[in-house]
C-alpha positions as CSV (number, residue, x, y, z in Angstrom):
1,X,-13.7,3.9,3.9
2,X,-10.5,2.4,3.7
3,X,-8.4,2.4,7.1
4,X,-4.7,2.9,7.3
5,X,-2.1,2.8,9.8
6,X,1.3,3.9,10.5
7,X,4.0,1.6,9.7
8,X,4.8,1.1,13.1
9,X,1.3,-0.6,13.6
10,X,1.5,-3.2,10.7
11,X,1.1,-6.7,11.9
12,X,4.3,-9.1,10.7
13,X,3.3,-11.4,9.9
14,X,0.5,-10.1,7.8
15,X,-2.7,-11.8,8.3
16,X,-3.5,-14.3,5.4
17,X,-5.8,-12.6,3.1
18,X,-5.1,-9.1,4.3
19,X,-4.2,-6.8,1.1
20,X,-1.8,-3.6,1.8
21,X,-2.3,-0.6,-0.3
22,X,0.7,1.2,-0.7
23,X,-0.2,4.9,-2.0
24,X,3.4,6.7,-1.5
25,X,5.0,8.2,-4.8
26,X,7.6,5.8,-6.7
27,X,10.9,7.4,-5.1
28,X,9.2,6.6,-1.3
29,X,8.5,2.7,-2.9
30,X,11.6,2.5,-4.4
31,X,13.0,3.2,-0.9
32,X,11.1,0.5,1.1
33,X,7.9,-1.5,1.3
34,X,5.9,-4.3,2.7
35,X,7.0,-7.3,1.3
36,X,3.5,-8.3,-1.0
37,X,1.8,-4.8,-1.0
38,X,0.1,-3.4,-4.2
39,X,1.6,0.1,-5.3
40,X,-1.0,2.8,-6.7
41,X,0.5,6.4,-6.0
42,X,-2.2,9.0,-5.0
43,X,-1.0,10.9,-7.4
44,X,-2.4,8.5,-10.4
45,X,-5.2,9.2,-12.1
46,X,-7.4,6.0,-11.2
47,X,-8.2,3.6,-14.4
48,X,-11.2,3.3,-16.5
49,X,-13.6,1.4,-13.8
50,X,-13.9,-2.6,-14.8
């Protein structure tokens, strides 16, 4: 399981190595994120596994 927290509760600085998944649709991205995060909306079909 993956946890997740409110953006309230996001450490700044981020810890090193600590990798943000950011899984809001493109116009909520486009309106703000976490400086570093990786972008995957829900809403996309997963890739072909590697």
């Amino acid at each position: 399981m993956i946890p997740s927290i409110e953006i309230e509760n996001v450490p700044d600085p981020l810890p090193q190595g600590l990798v943000v998944l950011d899984v809001r649709e493109d116009e909520e991205w486009a309106a703000g994120r976490i400086q570093g995060a990786v972008h995957i909306p829900l809403m996309e079909p997963p890739g072909p596994a590697r």
